[in-house]
Backbone as a ProteinNet text record, in pm:
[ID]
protein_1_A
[PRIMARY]
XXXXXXXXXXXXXXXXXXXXXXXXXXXXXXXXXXXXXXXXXXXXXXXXXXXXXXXXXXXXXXXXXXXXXXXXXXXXXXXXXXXXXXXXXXXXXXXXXXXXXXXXXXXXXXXXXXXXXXXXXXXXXXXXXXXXXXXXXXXXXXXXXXXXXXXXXXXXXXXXXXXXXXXXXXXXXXXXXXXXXXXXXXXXXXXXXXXXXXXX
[TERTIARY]
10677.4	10695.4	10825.7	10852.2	11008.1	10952.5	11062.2	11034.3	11063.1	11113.1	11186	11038.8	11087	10979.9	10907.1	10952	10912.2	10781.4	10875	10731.3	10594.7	10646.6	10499.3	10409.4	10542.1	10402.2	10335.3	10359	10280.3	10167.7	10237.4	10092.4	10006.7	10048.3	9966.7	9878.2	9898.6	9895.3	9730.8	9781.7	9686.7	9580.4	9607	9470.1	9425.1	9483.7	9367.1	9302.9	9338.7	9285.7	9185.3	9223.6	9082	8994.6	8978.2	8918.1	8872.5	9012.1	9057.6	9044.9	8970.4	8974.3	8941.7	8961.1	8992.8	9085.9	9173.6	9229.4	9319.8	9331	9369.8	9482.5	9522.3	9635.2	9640.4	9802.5	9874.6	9980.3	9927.1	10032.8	10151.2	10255.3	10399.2	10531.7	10600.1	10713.4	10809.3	10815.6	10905.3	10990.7	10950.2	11010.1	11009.7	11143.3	11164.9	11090.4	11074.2	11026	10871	10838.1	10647.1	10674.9	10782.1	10749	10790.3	10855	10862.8	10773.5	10695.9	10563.9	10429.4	10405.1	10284.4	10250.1	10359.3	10302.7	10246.9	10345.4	10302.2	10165.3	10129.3	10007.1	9862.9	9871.7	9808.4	9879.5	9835.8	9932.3	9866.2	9726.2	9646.5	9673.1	9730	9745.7	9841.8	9783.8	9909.8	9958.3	10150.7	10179.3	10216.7	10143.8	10163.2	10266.8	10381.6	10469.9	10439.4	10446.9	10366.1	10492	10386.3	10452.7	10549.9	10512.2	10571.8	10694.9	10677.2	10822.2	10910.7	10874.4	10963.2	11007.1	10904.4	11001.7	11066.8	11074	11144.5	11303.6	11286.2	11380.5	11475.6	11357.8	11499.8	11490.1	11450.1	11533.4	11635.6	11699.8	11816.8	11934.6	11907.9	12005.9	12021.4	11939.3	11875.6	11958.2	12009.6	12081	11977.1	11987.9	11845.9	11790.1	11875.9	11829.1	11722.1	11773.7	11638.1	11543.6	11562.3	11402.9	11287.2	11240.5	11147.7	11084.8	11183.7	11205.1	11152.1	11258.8	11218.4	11112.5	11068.4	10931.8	10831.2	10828.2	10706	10714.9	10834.5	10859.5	10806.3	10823.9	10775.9	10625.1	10555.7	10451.6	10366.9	10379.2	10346.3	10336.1	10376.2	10443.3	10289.9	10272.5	10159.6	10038.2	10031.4	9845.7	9843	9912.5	9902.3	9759.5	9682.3	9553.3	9549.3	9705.8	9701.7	9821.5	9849.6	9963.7	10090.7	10049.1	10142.6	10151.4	10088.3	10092.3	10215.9	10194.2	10304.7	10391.5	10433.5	10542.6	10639.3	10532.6	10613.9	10699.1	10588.9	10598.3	10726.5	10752.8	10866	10983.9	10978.2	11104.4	11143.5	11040.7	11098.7	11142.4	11110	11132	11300.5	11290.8	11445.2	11575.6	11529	11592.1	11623.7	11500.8	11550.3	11664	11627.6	11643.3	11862.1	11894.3	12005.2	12059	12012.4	12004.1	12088	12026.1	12025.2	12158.3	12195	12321.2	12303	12164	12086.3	12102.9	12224.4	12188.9	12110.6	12193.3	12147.6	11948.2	11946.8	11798.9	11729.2	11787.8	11714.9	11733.9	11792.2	11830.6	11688.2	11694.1	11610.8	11491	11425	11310.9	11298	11391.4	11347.5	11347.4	11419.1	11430.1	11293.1	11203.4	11102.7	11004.3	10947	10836	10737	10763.4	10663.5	10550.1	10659.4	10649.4	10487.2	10537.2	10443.7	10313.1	10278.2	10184.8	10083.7	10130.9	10007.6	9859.9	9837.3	9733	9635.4	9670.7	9641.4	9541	9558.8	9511.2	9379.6	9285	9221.9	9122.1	9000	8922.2	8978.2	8966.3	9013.1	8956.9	8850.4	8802.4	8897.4	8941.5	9019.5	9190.6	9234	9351.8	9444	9357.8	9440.2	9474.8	9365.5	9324.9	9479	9451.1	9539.3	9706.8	9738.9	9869.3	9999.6	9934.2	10020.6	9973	10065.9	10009.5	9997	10002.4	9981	9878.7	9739.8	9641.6	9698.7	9738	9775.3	9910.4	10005.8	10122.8	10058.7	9975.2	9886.2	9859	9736.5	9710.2	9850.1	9945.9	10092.8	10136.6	10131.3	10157	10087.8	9991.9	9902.6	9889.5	9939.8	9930.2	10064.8	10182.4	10288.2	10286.6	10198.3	10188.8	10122.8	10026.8	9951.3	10023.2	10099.9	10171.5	10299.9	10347	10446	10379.7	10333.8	10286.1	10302.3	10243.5	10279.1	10411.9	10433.9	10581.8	10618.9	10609.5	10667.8	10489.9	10438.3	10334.3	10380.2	10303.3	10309.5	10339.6	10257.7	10283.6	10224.9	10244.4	10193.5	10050.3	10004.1	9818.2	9772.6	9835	9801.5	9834.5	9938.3	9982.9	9856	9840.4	9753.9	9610.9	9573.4	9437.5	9439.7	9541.3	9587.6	9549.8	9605.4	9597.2	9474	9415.1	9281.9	9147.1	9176.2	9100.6	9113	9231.8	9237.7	9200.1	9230.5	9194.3	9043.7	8979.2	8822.9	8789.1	8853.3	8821.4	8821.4	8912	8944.5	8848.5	8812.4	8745.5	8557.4	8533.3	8408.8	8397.5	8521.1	8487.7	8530.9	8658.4	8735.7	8668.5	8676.7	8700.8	8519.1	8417.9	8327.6	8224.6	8298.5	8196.2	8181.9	8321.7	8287.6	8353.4	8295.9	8348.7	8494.2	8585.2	8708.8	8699.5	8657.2	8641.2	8501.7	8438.9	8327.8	8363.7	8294.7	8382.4	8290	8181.4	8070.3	8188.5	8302.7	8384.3	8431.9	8506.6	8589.4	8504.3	8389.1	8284.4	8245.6	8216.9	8231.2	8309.4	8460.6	8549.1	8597.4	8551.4	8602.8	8480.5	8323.7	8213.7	8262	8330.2	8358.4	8465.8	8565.6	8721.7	8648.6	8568.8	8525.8	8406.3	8335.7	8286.6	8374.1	8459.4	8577.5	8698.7	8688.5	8773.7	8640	8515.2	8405.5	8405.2	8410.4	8358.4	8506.1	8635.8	8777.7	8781.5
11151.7	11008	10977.7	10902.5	10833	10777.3	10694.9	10672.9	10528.5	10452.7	10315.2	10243.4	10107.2	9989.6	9967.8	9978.7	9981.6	10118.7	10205.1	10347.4	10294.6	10281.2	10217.8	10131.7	10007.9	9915.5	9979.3	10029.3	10109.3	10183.1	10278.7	10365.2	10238.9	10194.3	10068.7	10017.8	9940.5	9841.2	9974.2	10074.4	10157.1	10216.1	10241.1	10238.5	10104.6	9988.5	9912.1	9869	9924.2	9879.3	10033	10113	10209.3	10159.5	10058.3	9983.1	10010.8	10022.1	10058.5	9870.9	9882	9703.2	9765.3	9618.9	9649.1	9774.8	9783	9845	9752.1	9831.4	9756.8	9851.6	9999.8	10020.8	10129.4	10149.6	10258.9	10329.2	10442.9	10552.2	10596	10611.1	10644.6	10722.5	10727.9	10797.3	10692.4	10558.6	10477.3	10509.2	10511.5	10499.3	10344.9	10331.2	10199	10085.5	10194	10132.9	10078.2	10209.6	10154.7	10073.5	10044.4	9946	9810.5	9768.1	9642.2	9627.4	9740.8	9720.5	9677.4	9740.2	9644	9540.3	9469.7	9325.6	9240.9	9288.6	9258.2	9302.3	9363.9	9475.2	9491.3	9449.8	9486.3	9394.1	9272.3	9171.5	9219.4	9219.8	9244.2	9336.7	9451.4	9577.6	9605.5	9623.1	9668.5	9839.3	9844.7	10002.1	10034.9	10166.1	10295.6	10376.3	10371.4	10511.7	10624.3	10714.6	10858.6	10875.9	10970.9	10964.8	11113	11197.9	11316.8	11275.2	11185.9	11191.2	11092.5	10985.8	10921.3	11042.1	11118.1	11219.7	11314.8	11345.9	11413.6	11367.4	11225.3	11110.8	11124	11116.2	11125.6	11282.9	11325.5	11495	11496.4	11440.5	11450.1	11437.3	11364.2	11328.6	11350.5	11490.7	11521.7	11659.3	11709.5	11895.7	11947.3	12053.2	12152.3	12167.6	12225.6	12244.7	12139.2	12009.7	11889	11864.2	11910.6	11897.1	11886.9	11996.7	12022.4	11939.6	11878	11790.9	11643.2	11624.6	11455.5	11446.9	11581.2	11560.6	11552.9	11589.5	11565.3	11448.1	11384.6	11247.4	11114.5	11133.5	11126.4	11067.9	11205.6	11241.4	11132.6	11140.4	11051.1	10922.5	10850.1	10731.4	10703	10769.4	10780.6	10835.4	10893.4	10880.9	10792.7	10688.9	10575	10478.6	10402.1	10368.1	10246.5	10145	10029.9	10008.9	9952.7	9851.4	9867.6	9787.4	9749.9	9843.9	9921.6	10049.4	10118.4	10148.6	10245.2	10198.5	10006.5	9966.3	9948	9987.8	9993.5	10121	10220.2	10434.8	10390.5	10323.7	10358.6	10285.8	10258.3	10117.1	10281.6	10337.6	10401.6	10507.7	10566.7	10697.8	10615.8	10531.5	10465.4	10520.7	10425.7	10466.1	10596	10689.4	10782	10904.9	10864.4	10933	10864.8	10766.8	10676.1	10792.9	10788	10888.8	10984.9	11060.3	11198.9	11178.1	11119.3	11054.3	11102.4	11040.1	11052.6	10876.4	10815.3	10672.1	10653.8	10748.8	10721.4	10723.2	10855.1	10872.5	10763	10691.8	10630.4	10480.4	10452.3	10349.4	10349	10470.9	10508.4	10477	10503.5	10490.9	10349.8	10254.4	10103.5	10032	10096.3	10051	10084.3	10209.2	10171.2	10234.8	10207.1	10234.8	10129.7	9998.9	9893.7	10026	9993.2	10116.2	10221.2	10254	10428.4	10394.5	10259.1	10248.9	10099.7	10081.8	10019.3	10071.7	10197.2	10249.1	10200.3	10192.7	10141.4	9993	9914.1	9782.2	9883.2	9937.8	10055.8	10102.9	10129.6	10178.9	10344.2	10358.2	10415.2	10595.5	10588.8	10744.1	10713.5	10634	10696	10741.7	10705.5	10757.7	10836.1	10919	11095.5	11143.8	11060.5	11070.8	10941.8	10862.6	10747.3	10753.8	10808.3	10801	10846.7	10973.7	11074.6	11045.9	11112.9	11147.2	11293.7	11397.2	11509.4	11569	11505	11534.2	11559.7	11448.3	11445.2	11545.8	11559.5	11672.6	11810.5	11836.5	11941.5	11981	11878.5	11912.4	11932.2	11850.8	11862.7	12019.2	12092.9	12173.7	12309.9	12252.2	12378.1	12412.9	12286.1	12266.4	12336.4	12309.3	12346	12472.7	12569.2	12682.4	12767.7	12632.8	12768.9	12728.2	12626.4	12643.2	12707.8	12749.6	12863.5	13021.2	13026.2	13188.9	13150.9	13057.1	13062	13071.7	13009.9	12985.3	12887.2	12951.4	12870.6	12801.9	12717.7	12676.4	12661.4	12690.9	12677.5	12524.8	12485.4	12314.4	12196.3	12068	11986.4	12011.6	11985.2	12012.3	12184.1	12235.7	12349.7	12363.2	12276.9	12250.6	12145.9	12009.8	11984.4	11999.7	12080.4	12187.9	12298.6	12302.6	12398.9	12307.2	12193.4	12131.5	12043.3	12006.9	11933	12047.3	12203.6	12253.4	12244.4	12281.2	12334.2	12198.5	12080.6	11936	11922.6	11963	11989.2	12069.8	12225.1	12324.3	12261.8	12187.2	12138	12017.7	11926.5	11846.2	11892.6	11964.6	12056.9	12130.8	12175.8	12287.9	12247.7	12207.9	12145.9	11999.4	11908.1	11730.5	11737.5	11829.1	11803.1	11816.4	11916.6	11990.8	11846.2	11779.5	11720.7	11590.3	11487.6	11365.7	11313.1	11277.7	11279.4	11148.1	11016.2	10945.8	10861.8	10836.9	10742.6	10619.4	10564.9	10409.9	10358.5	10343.9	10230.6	10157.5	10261	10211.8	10095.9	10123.8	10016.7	9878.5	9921	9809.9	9727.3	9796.2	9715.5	9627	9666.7	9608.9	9485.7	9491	9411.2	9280.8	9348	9248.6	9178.4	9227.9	9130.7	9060.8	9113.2	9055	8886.9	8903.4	8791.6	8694.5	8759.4	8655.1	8587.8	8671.7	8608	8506.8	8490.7	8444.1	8291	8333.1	8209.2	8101	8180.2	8095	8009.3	8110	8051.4	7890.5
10177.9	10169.4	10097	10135.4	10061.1	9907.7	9883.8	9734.7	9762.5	9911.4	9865.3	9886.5	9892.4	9831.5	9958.4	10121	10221.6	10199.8	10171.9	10171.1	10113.5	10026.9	9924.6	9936.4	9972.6	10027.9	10172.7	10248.6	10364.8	10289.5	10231.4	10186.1	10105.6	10004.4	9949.5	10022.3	10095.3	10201.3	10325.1	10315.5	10404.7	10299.9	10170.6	10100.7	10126	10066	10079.6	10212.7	10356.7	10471.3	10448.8	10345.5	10384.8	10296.4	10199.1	10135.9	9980.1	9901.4	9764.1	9717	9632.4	9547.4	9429	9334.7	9177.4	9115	9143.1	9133.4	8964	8900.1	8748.3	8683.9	8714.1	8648.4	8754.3	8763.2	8827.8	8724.1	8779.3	8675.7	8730.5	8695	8789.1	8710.6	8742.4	8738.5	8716.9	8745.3	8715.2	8817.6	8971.6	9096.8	9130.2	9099.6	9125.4	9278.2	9377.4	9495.5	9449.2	9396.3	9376.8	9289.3	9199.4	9065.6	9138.9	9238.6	9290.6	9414.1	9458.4	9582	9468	9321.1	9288.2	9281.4	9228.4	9204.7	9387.7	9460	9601.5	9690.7	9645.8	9695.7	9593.3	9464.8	9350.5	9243.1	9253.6	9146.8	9003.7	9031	8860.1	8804.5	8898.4	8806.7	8759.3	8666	8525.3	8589.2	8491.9	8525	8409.4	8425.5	8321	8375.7	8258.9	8308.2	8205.3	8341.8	8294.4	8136.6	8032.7	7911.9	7925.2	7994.9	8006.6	8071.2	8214.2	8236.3	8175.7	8111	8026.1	7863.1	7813.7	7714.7	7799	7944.4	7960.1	7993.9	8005.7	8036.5	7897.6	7787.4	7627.6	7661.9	7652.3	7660.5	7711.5	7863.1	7943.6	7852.1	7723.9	7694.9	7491.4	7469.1	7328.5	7362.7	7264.5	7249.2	7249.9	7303.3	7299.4	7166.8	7090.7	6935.9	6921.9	6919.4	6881.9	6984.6	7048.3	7132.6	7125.7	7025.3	6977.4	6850.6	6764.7	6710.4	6743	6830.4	6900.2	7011.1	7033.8	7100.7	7000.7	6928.1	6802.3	6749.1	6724.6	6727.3	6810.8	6936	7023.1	7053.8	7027.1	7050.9	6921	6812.2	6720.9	6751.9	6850.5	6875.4	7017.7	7065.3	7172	7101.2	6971.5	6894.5	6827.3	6839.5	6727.1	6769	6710	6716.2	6802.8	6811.8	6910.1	6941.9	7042.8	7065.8	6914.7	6911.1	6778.8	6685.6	6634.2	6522.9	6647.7	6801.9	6848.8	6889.9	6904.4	6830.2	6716.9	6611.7	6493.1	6489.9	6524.2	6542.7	6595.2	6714.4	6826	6737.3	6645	6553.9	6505.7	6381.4	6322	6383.1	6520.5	6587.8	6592.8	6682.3	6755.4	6635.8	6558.1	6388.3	6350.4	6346.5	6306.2	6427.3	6526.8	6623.3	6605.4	6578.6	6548	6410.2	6308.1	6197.5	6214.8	6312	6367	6473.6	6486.6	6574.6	6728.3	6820.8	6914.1	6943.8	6999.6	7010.1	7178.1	7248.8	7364.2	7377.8	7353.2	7305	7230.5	7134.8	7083.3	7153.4	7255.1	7355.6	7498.5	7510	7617.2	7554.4	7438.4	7382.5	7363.6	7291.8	7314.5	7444.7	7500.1	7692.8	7702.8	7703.4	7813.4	7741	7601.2	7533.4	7570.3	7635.3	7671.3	7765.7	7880.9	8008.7	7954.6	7851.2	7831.6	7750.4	7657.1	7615.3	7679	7785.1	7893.9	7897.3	7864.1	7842.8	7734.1	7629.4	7518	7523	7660.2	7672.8	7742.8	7769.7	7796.6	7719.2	7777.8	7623.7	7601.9	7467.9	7433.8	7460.1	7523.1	7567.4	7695.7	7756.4	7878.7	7844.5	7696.3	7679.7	7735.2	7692.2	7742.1	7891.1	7967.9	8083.1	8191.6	8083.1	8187.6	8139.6	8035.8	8003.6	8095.9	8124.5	8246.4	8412.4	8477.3	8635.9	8640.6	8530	8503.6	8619.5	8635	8736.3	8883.4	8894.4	9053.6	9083.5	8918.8	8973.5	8978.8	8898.9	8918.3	9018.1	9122.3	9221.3	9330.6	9292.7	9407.4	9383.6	9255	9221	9315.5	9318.3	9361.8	9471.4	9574.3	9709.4	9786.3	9703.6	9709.1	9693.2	9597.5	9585.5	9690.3	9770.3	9836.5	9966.7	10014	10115.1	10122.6	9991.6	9998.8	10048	10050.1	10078.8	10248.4	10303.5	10423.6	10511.2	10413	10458.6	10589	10674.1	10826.2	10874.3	10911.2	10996.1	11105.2	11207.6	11362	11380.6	11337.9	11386	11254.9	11234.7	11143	11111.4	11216.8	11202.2	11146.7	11191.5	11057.3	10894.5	10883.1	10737.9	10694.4	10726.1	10728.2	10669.2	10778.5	10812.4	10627.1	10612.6	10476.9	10379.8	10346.6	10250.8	10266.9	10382.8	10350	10271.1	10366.5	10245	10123.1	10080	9950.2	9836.2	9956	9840.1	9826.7	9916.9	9968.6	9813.7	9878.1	9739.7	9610.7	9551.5	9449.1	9388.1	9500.2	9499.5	9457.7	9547.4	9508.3	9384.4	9332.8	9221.2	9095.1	9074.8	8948.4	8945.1	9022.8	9010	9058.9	9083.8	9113.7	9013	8897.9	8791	8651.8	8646.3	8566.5	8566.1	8552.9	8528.4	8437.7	8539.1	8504.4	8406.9	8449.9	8340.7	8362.7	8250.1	8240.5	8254.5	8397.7	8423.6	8332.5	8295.4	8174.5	8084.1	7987.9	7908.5	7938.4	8116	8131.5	8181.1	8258.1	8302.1	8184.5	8061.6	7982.3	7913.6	7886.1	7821.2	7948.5	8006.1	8132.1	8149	8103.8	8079.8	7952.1	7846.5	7717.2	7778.3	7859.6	7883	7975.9	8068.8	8143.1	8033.7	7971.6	7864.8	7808.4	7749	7667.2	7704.7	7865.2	7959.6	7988.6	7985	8032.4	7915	7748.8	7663.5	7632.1	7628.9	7562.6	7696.5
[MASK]
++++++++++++++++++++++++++++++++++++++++++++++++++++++++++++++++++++++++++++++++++++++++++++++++++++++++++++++++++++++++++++++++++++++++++++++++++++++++++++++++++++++++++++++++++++++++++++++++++++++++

């Protein structure tokens, strides 16, 4: 699939004719096409940019030496307890990261820390779970792996035929054994969010 804003809204647009509703947050990469196909396709849903690839975003532009450094930095800034506690985290990271004479880095981090803690509006057992697209590169990961051994396919429908198993396999054994997230959390915070929307 492409990445522009036409791609997206298609695939968009064809989940929901396979009949995807409520749909309330999308996780991304900060591909500009999907970030101007949500609001058109999915106005309510809020976007999460994945947190891995936004620190790998200040890395591009961190010396190796500090890496290790301003990822722990970083990382502090995403266990913070709300909203605002990992606005403050992200003041003093920006700052110190300025310190350390990292402006660009610390430019990139006030540019798009909104971006990475969308999660946070979220109950909070789904954290860990909603921050990244880690899951789904995983599974891209794996698919990619087992269609390398093949190498050449005869035709589309055998590539295909390859990857609907292995999503099958995956689906049955990993994503089947245990519950990726407990929707009750969000059914609930969403039963207070509409009380709270009936009585205000």
């Amino acid at each position: 699939m492409k990445e522009d804003k036409e791609s997206w809204l298609n695939f968009f647009q064809w989940l929901k004719s396979r009949g995807l509703t409520g749909v309330q947050l999308i996780i991304g990469d900060k591909s500009l096409g999907m970030l101007e196909s949500i609001p058109e396709i999915f106005p309510n849903a809020k976007y999460q940019r994945c947190t891995v690839h936004f620190y790998r975003n200040i890395f591009s532009v961190t010396p190796k030496s500090k890496i290790k450094l301003v990822s722990k930095m970083l990382k502090g800034i995403h266990v913070s307890e709300n909203k605002s506690a990992a606005r403050e985290k992200a003041r003093q990271v920006a700052a110190e990261l300025r310190n350390m004479k990292l402006k660009e880095a610390a430019q990139k981090l006030e540019d798009g820390i909104e971006e990475t803690i969308t999660y946070m509006a979220f109950p909070y057992e789904h954290w860990n779970r909603i921050r990244t697209n880690n899951t789904i590169e995983r599974l891209n990961r794996e698919i990619r792996r087992r269609t390398k051994v093949v190498g050449t396919f005869p035709d589309g429908k055998s590539a295909l035929m390859l990857v609907c198993a292995r999503l099958r396999h995956v689906a049955s054994s990993q994503w089947g054994v245990k519950r990726y997230l407990n929707m009750k959390h969000l059914e609930n915070m969403n039963a207070i969010e509409n009380e709270d929307m009936i009585v205000g």
